[in-house]
C-alpha positions in Angstrom: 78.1 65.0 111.7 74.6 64.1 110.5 74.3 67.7 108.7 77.4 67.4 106.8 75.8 65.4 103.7 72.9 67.9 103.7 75.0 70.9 103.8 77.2 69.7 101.5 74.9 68.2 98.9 73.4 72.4 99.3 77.2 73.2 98.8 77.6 71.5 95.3 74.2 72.8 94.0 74.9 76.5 94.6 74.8 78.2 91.7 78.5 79.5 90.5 77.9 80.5 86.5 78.9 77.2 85.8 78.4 74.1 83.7 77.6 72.1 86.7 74.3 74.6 87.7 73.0 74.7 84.1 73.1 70.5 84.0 71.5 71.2 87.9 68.8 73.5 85.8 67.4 71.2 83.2 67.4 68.3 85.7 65.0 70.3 87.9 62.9 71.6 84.5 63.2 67.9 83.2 61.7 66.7 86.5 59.2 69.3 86.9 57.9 68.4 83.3 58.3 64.8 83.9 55.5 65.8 87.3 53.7 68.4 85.5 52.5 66.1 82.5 51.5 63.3 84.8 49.3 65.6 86.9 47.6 67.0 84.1 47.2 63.7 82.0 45.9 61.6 85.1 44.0 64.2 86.7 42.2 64.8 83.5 41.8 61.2 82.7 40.1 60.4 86.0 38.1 63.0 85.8 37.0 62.5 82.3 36.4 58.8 83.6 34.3 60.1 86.9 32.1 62.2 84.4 32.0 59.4 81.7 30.0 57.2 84.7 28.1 60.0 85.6 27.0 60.9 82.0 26.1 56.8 81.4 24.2 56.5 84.6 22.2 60.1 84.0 20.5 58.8 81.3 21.1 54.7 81.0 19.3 52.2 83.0 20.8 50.6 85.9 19.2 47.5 85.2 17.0 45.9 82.5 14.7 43.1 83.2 14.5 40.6 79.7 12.0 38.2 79.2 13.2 35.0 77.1 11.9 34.1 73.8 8.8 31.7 74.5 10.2 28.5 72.9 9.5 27.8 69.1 8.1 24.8 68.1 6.3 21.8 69.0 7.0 20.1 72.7 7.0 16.6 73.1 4.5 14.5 73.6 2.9 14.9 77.3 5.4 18.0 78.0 3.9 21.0 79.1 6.0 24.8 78.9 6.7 25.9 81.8 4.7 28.9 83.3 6.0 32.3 82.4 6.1 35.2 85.0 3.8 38.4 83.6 5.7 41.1 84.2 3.3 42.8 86.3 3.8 40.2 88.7 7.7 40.7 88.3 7.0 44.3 88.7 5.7 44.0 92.1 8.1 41.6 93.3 11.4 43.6 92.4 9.5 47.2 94.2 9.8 44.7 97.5 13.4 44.1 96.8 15.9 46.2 99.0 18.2 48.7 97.2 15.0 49.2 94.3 14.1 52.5 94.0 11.6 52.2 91.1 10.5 49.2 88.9 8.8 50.4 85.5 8.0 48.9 82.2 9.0 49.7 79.0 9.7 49.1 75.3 12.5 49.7 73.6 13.7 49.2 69.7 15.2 51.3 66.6 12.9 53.3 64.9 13.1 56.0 62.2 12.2 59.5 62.4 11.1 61.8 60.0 10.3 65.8 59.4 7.5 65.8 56.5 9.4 64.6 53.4 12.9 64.9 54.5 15.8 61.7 55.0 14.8 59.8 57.8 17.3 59.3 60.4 17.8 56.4 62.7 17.6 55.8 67.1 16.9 53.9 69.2 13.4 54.5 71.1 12.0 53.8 74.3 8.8 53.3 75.6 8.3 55.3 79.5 5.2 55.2 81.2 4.7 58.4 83.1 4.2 58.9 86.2 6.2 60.6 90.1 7.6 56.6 90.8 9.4 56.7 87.4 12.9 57.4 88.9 14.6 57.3 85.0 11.9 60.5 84.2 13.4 61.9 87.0 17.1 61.7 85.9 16.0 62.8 82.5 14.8 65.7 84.1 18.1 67.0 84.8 18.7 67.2 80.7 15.8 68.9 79.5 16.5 72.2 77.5 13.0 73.3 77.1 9.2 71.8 76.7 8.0 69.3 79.7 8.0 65.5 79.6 4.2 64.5 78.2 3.8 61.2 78.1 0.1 60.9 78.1 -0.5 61.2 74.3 0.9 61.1 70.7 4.4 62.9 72.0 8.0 62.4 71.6 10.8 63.6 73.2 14.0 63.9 71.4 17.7 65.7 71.5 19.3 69.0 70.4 21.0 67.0 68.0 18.4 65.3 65.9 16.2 68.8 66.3 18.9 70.3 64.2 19.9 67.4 62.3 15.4 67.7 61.4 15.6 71.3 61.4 12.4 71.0 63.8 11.3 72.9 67.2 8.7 72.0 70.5 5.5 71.6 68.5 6.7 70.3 65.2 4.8 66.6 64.2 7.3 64.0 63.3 6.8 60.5 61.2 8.3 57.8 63.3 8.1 54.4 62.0 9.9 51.0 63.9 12.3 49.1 62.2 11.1 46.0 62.2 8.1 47.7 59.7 11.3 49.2 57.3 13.0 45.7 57.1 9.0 44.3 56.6 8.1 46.5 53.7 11.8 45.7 52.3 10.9 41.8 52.3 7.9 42.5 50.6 9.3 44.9 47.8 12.0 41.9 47.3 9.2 39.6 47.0 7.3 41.5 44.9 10.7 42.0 42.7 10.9 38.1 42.3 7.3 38.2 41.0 7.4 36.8 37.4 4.2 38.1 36.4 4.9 42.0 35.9 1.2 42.9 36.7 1.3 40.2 40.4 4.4 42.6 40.7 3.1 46.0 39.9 -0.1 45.0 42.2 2.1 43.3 44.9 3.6 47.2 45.3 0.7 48.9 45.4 -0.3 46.5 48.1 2.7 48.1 50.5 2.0 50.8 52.5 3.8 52.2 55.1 2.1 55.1 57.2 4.3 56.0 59.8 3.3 57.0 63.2 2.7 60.9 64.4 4.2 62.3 67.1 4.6 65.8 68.5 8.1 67.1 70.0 7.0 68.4 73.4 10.4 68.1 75.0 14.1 68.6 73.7 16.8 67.0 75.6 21.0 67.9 75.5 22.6 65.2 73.3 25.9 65.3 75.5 24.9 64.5 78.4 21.5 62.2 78.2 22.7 60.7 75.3 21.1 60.5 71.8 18.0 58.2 72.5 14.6 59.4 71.9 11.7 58.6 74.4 7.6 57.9 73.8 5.2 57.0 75.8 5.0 53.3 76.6 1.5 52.4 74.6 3.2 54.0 71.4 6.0 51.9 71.8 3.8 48.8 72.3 2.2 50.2 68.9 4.9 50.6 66.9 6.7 47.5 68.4 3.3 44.8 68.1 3.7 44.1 71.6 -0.2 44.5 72.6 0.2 44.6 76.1 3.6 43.3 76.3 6.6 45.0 76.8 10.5 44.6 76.5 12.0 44.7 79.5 11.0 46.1 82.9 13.4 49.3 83.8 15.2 49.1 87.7 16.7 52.0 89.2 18.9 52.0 92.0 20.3 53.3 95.6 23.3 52.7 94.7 24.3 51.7 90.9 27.8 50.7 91.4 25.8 47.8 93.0 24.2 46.6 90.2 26.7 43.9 89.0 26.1 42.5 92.5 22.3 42.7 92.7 21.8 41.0 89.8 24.3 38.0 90.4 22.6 37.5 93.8 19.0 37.7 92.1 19.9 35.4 89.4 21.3 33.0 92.1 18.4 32.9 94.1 15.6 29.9 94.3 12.6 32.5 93.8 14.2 34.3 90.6 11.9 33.6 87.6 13.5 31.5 85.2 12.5 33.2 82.0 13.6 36.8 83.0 17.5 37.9 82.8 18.9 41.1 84.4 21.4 43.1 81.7 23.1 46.2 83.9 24.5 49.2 82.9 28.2 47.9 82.8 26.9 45.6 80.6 25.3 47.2 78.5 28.6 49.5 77.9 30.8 46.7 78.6 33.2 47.5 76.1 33.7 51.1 76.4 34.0 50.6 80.6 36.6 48.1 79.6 38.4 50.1 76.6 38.9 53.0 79.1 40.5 50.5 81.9 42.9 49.7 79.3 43.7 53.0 78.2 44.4 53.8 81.9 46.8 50.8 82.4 48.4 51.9 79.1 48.6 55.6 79.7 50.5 54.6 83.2 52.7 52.6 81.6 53.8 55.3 79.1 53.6 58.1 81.9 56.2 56.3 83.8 58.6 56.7 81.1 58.5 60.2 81.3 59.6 60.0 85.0 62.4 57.8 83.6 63.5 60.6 81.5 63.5 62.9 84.1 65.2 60.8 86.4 68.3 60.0 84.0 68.5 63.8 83.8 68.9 63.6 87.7 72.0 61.1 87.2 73.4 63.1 84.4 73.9 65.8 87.3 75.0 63.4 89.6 78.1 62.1 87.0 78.8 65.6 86.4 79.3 66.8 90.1 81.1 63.6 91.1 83.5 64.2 88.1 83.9 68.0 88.8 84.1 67.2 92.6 86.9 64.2 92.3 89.8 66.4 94.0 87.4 67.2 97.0 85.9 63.3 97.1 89.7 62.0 97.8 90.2 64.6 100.2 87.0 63.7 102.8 87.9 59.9 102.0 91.4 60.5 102.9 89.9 62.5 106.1 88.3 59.3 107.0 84.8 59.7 105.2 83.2 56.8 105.1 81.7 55.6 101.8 78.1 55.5 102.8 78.4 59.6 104.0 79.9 59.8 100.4 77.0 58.2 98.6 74.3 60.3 101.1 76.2 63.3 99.8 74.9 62.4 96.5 71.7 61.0 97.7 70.6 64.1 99.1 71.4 66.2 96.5 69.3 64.3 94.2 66.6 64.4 96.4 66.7 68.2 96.7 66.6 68.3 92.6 63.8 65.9 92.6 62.1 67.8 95.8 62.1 71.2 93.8 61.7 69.7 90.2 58.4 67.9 92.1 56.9 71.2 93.7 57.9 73.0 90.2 56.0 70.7 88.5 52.8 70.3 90.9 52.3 74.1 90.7 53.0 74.1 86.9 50.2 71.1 86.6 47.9 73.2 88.5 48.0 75.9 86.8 47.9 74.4 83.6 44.6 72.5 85.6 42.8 75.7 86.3 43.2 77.2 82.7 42.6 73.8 80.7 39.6 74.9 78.9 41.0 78.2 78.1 44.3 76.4 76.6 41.7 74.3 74.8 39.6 77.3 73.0 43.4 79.1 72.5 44.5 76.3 71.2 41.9 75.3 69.0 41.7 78.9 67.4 45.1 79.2 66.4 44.9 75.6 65.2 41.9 75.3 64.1 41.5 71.8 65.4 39.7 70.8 68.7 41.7 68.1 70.6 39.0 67.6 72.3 36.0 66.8 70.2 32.1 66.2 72.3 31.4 63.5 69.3 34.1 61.6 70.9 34.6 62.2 74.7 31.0 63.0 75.3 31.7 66.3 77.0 31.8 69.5 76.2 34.3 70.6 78.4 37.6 69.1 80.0 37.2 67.5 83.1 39.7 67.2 85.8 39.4 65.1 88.8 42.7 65.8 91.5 43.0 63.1 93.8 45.4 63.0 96.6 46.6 59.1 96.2 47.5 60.0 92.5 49.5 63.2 93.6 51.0 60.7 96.7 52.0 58.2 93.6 53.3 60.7 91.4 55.3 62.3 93.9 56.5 59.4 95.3 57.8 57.7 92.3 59.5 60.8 90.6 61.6 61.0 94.3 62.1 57.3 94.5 63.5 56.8 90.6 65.4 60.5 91.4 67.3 59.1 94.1 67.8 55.4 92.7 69.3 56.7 89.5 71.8 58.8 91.6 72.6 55.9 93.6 75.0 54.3 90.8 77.3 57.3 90.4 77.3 58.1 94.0 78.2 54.6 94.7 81.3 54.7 91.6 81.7 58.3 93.4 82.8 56.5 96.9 85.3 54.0 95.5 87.7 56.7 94.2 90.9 55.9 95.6 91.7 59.0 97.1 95.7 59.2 96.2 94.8 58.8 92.3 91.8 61.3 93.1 94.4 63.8 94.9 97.2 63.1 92.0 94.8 64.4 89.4 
């Protein structure tokens, strides 16, 4: 009869106050863990890594145009460099590419920032020309906590985190000097340390002066989610940076930014692609974090599938326990005639209904646990007095979660699969009971 395995498997998990339903118990609670913690874990890691993008591509670049240092040197004889592209010209060209949203120019370098007399503190700066086609301005926009992006005159726009780090507010002047003038005015105080002549030295001293460049704060930005760079307009980068008017790199947003690997491979390829300009994307430019949280993922799979291991031994625990309790009634239905695949679907089935209601257990625990993550987090974190999930390290300032149904297919799938595989040995041992020993015990 094609119920009997079914409604005996049902038969043999009844509960009975015995020692046989309390092994049936923690197999389903050892399951429905086992599901639980890979729905949370993954679910939050791919949403942590879906925000992670979106934070990088909020405030980073898609592309970056480079121009190659002009060579050093003397040429040969008779040899002439060849011609390098002006970035205007480049500027135009990549506006008539297709998937370009905007093309704009801009300067970027380390500089250090000052309030009055206080420490300086070190970013990175970039030069933005203002103006409706500037597509990066636009995503910037999103980030703003208060002032407005002016990027006509002396301004600077800087984070939450070096206003506080400052102790400065939207009006507040700010030295700013570029690096390259700090490691300048240390060459010359080493020189003028080397001096043997104490007065060449003393004068040689004087001589250095540093006056670093005002700017007012006319626009704050949030730190966690544009990142900590601080943005000028584009002539005071050109300033600070001696580029006249030069600048870095030429700045290339988008349609579609996954995309950007591919657009610049194909550009770089092609016969009308300017020989002294490189493309550096995104993913490049965050090459090895992209590429620490791929691993990560790989290893956190490989350890998560342990914990359905776990689970699943608990499943044959209850599987050797029943076939040992259930010897006497195993001879019997082989004596009957049973054949020894019905035997092993007995077993089959019944871990399959453990697995079934450890895996809806645990999808409704992970769900739950899902909805009130950052809740758990705070809880946690005040009776700890630890945050397991720090902003300074994650970026965010709250714990994503990202559910998909292809991870929830896999989860589900493989908890079942290893439930019913790990049965299979017992059920199998269970079949080959001779059923006069079996009926003699």
């Amino acid at each position: 009869m094609p119920s009997a395995p079914l409604f005996l498997a049902l038969r043999y998990l009844r509960p009975k106050r015995s020692f046989v339903s309390i092994i049936t118990l923690i197999s389903i609670l050892g399951v429905m863990l086992g599901v639980g913690v890979l729905v949370v874990v993954m679910s939050v890691f791919k949403g942590w890594q879906v925000e992670f993008k979106k934070l990088l591509l909020g405030f980073e670049p898609h592309i970056v145009l480079v121009q190659d240092a002009p060579p050093r040197g003397e040429l040969p004889e008779g040899v002439t460099p060849p011609p390098r592209l002006d970035w205007r010209e480049l500027q135009k060209q990549m506006l008539k590419r297709p998937g370009v949203v905007s093309a704009t120019p801009i300067v970027e370098g380390v500089g250090f920032i000052r309030n009055g007399k206080s420490d300086p503190e070190g970013a990175q700066l970039l030069g933005l020309k203002e103006g409706t086609d500037n597509a990066l301005l636009t995503k910037l926009e999103r980030h703003k906590l208060e002032g407005k992006f002016d990027l006509k005159s002396d301004n600077i726009i800087i984070t939450d985190k070096l206003a506080k780090k400052l102790k400065v507010k939207l009006g507040d002047t700010l030295g700013v000097l570029a690096g390259d003038t700090i490691r300048q005015m240390i060459r010359d105080l080493r020189a003028a340390d080397e001096e043997k002549d104490a007065a060449k030295a003393k004068a040689a001293k004087e001589d250095i002066v540093v006056v670093p460049k005002e700017l007012v704060v006319t626009a704050i930005l949030r730190a966690d989610t544009a990142g900590e760079r601080c943005y000028v307009p584009l002539f005071i980068g050109q300033e600070l940076y001696n580029y006249g008017g030069d600048v870095s790199g030429i700045e290339i947003e988008l349609s579609e930014p996954d995309a950007a690997d591919q657009l610049s491979y194909d550009w770089m390829n092609s016969e009308q692609w300017p020989f002294d300009w490189r493309p550096r994307t995104w993913t490049e430019n965050h090459g090895f974090m992209l590429q620490t949280v791929e691993n990560q993922k790989s290893l956190l799979y490989f350890l998560l599938f342990f914990i359905i291991l776990v689970a699943a031994f608990c499943v044959m625990n209850t599987t050797i326990t029943v076939t040992v309790q259930k010897r006497k009634e195993i001879g019997i239905l082989t004596a009957l005639g049973t054949k020894a695949s019905q035997i092993i679907s007995i077993f089959l089935t019944q871990a399959g209904i453990v697995a079934a209601v450890g895996i809806v257990a645990g999808l409704a625990g992970g769900f739950t646990v899902l909805h009130f993550r950052n809740d758990l987090r705070q809880w946690v974190a005040a009776q700890t007095g630890r945050d397991f999930f720090p902003q300074d390290i994650y970026f965010l300032s709250e714990i994503p979660a990202k559910i998909e149904a292809a991870d929830l297919g896999s989860i589900c799938g493989l908890a079942l699969v290893l439930c019913v595989l790990a049965a299979l040995i017992p059920a199998w041992f269970a079949a080959k009971v001779d059923p006069a020993v079996a009926l003699r015990e």
